[in-house]
VOBA-1610 file (N, C-alpha, C; in pm, whole numbers, padded with zeros to 5 digits, always signed):
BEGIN
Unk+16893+07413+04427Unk+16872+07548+04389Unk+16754+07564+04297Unk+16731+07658+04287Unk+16586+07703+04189Unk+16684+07755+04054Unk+16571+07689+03957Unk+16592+07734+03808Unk+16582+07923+03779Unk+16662+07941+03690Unk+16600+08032+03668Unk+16542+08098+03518Unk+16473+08222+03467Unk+16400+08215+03426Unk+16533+08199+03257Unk+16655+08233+03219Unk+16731+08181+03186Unk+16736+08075+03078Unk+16697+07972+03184Unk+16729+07837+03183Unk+16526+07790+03140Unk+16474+07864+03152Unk+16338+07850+03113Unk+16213+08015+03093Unk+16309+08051+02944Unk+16210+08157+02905Unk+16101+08189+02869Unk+16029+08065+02842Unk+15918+08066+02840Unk+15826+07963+02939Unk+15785+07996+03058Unk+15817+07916+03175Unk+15611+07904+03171Unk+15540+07818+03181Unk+15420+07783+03194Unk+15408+07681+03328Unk+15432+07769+03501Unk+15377+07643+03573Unk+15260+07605+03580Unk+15291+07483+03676Unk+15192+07412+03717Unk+15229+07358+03842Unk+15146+07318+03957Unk+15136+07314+04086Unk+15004+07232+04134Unk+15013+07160+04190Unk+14925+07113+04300Unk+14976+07150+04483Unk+14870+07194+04501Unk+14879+07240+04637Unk+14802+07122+04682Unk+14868+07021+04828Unk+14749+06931+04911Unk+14768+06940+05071Unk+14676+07022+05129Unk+14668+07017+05242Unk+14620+06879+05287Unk+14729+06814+05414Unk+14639+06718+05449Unk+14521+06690+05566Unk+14471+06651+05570Unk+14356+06678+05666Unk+14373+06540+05732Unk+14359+06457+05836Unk+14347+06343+05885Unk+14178+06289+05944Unk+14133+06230+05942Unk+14005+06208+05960Unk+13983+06029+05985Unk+13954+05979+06049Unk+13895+05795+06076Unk+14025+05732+06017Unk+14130+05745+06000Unk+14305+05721+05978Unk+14300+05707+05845Unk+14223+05822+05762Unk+14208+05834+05628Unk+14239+05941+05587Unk+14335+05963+05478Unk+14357+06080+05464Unk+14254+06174+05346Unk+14227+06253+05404Unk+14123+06386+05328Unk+14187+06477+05291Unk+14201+06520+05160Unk+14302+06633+05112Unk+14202+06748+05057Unk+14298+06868+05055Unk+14230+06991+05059Unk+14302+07009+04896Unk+14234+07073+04765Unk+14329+07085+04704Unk+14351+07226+04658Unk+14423+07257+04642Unk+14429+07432+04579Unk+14538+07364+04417Unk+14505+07461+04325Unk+14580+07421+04202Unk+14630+07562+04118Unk+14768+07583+04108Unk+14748+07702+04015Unk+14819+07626+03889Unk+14767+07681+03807Unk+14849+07681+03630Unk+14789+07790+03541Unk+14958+07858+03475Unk+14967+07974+03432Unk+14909+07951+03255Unk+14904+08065+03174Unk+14866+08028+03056Unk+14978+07927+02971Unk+14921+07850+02862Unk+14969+07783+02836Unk+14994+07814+02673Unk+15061+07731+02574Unk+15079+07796+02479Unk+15092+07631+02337Unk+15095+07666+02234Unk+15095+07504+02096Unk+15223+07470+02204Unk+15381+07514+02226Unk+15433+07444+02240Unk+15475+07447+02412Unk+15445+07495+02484Unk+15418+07478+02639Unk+15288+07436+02707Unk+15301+07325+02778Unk+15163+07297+02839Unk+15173+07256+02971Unk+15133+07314+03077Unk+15092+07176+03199Unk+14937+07170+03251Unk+14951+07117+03337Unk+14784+07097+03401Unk+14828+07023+03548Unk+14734+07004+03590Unk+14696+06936+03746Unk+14622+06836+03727Unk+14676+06683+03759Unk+14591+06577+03720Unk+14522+06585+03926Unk+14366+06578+03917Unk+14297+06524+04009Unk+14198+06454+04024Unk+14248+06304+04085Unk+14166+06150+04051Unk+14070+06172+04164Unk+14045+06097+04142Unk+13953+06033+04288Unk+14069+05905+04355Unk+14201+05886+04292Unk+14278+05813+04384Unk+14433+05847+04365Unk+14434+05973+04294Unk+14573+06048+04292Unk+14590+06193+04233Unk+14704+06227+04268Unk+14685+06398+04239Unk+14837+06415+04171Unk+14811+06503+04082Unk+14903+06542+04028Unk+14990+06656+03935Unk+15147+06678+03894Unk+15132+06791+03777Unk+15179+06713+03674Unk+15189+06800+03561Unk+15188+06737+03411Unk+15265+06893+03358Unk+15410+06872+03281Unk+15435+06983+03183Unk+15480+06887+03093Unk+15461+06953+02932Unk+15525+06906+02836Unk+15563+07028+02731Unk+15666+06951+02667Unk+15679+07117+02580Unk+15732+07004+02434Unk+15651+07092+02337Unk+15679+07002+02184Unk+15710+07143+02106Unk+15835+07158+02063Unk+15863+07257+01993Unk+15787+07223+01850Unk+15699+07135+01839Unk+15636+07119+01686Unk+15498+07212+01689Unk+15464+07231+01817Unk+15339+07304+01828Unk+15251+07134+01888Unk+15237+07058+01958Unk+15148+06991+01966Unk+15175+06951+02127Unk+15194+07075+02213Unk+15237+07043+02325Unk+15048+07023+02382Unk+14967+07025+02396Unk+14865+07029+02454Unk+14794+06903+02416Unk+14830+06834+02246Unk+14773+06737+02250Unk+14838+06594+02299Unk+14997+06603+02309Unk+15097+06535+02440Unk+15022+06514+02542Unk+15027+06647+02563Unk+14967+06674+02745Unk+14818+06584+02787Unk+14792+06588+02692Unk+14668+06550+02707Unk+14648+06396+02679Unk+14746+06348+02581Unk+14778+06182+02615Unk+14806+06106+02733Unk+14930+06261+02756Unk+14981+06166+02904Unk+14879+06187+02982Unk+14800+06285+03006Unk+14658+06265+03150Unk+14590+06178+03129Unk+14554+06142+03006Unk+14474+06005+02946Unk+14481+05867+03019Unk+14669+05874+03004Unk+14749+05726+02989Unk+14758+05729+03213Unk+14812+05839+03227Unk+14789+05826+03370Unk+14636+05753+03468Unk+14563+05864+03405Unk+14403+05838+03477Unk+14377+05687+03417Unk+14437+05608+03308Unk+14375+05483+03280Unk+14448+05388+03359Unk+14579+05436+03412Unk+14728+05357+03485Unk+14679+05369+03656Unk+14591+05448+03690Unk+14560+05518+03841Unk+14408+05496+03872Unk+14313+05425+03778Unk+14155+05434+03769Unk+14194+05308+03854Unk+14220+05172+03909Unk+14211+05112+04002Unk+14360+05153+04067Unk+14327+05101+04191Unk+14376+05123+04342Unk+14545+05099+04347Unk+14657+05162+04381Unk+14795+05142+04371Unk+14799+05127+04501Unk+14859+04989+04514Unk+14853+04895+04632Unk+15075+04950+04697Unk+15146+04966+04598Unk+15258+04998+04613Unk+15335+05039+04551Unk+15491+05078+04618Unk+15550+05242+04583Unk+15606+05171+04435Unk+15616+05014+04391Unk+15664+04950+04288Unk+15559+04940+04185Unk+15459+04933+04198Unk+15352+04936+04135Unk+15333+05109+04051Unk+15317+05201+04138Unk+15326+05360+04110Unk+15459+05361+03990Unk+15596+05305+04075Unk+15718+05341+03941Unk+15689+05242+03820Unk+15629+05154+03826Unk+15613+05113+03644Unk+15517+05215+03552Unk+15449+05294+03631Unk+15340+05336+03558Unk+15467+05481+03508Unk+15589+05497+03528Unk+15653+05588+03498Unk+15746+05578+03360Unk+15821+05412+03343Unk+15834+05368+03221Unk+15707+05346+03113Unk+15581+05333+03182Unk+15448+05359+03089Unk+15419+05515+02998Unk+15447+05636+03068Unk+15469+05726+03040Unk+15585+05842+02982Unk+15685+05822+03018Unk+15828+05860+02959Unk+15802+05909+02799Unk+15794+06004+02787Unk+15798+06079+02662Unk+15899+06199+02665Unk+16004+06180+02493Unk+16091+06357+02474Unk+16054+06434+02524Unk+15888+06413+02551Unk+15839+06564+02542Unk+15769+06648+02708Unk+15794+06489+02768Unk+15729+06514+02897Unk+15824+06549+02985Unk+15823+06715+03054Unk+15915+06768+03143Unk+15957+06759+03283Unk+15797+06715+03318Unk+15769+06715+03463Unk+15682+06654+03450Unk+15645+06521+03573Unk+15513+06449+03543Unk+15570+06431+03737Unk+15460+06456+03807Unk+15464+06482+03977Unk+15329+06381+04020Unk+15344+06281+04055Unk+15203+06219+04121Unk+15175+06173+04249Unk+15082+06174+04324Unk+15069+06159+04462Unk+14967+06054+04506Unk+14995+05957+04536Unk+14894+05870+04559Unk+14840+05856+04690Unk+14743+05849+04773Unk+14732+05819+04927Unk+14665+05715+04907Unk+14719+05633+05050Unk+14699+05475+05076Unk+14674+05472+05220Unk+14540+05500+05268Unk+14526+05511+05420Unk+14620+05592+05454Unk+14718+05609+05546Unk+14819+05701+05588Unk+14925+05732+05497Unk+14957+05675+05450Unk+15035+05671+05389Unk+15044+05774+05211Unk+15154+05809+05168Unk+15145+05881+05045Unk+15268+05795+04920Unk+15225+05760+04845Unk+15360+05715+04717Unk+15387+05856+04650Unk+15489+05873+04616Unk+15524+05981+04564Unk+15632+05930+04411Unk+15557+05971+04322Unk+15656+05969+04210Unk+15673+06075+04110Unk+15831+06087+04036Unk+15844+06203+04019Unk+15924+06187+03860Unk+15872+06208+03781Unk+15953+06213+03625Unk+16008+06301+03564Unk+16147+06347+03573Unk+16186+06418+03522Unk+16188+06531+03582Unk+16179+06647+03538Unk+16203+06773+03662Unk+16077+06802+03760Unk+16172+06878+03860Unk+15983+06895+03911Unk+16083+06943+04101Unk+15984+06909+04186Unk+15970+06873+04307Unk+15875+06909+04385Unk+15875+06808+04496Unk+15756+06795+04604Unk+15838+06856+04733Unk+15766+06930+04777Unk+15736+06978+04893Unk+15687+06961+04991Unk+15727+06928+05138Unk+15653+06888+05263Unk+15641+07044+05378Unk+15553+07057+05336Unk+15500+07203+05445Unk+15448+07141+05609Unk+15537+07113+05710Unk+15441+07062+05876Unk+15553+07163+05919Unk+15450+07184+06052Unk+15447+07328+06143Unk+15514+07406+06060Unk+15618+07481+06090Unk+15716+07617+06058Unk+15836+07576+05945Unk+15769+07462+05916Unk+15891+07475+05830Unk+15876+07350+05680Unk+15960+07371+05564Unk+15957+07315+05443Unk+16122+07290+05448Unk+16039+07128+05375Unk+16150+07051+05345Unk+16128+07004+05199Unk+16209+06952+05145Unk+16190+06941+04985Unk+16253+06784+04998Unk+16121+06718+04933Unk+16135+06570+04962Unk+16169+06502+04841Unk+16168+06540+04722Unk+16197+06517+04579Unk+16180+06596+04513Unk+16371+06634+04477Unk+16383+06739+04334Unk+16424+06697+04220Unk+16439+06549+04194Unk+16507+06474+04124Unk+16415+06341+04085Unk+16410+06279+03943Unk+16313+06179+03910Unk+16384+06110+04050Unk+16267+06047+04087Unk+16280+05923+04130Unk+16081+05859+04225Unk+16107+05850+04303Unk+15995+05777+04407Unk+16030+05770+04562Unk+15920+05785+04635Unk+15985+05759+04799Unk+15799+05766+04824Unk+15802+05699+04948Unk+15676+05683+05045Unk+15685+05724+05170Unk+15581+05737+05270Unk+15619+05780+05347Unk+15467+05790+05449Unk+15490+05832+05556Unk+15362+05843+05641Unk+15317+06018+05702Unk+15194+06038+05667Unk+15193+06215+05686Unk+15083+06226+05783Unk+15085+06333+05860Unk+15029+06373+05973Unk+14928+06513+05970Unk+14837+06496+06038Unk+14741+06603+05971Unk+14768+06738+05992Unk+14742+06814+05947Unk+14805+06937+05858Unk+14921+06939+05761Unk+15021+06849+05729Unk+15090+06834+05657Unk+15014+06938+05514Unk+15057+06983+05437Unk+15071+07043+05298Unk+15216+07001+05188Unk+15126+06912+05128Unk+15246+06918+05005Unk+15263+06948+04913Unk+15325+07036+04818Unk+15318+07086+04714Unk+15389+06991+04641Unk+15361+07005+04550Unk+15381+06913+04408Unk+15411+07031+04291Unk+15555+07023+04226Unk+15551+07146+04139Unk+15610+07108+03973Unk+15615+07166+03875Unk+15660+07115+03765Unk+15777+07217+03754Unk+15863+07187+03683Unk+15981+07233+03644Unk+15951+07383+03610Unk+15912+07436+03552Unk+15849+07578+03503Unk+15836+07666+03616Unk+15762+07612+03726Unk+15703+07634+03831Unk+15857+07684+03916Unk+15952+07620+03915Unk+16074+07632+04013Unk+16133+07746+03932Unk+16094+07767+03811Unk+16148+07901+03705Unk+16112+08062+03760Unk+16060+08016+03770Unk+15907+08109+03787Unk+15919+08217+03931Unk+15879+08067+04043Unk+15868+08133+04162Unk+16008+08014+04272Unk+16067+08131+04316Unk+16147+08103+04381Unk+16140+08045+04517Unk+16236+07921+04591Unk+16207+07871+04748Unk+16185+07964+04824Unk+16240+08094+04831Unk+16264+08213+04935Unk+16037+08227+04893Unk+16010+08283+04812Unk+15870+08326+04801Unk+15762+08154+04807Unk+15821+08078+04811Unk+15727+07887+04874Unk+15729+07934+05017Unk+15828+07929+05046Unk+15850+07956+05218Unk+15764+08058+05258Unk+15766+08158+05202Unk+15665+08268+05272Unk+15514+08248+05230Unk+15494+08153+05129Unk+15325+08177+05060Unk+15281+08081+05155Unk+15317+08027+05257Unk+15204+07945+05326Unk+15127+08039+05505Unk+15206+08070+05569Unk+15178+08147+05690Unk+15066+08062+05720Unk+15056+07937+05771Unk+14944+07838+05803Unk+14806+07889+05734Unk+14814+07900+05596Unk+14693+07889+05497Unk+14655+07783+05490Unk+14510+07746+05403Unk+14520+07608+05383Unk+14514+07615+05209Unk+14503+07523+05108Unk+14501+07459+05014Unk+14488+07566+04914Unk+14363+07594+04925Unk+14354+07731+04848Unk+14375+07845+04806Unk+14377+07886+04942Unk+14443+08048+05000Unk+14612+08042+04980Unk+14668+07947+04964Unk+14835+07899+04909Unk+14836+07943+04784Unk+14669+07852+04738Unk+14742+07839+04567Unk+14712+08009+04526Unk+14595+08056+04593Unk+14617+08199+04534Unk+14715+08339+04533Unk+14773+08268+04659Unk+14880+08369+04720Unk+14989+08340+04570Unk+15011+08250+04553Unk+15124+08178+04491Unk+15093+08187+04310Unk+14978+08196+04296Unk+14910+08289+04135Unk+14934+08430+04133Unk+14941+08492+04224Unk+14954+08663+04244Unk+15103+08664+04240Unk+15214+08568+04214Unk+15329+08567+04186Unk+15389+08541+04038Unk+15281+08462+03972Unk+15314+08427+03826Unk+15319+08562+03742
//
């Protein structure tokens, strides 16, 4: 089920949108990104590497949610700057990161066909092929898997499931691609 706003009143998402594109059995991603304003003690962002993609929320009721936030993108991009060979390799870099303060931490790695998916704490990923969405992780954990071109996966942070509801995910795609998602899906925040 989706959060609601309740259960998160002061709700700051964050989202990565990745269309996939297939090309020489390499995958080429399209990215669209929305994140809403942020605040001292709400923060997320969109981590995007040159070898992984991702969201990031943290919330520090001390007021130092942005300079958190900004450790953990640090500690990630230094954990993700060489090549993640496997889906065991991706989950240590998750006991590397684990902070009170970190709500949602969503990362996506591609490996030739293939995608690692890991997920800390609240959040979930989304698999958008042909007509229909499936929700592939709503719960910490990890899974891999093999994706096919046009695939779209959303990647969302906990805030984000506050916010905007499955009934309005389902309708913001109508075979858009990357972008045209993430804006449909900002005109909702």
């Amino acid at each position: 089920g989706c959060f609601h706003r309740t259960l998160c009143p002061r709700a700051h998402p964050s989202l990565t949108i990745i269309t996939i594109i297939i090309k020489a059995m390499r995958i080429k991603p399209t990215i669209g990104s929305v994140i809403a304003p942020t605040d001292d003690r709400h923060w997320g962002q969109v981590l995007i590497l040159p070898t992984a993609y991702g969201v990031v929320e943290v919330v520090d009721e001390g007021g130092y949610a942005q300079s958190i936030g900004l450790g953990v993108l640090k500690k990630l991009s230094e954990k993700l700057s060489d090549p993640i060979v496997s889906l065991a390799e991706l989950e240590k870099i998750a006991s590397d990161i684990q902070s009170e303060h970190l709500v949602s931490a969503v990362v996506l790695v591609p490996v030739g066909m293939v995608v690692y998916l890991l997920q800390i704490g609240d959040g979930a990923v989304y698999l958008s092929r042909a007509d229909s969405l499936s929700k592939l992780l709503t719960t910490a954990g990890s899974l891999s898997g093999t994706l096919i071109g046009g695939d779209t996966l959303l990647l969302v942070t906990k805030s984000f499931l506050c916010v905007i509801g499955e009934s309005q995910l389902i309708g913001a795609f109508d075979h858009l691609d990357a972008k045209e998602i993430a804006e449909k899906l900002t005109l909702l925040l």
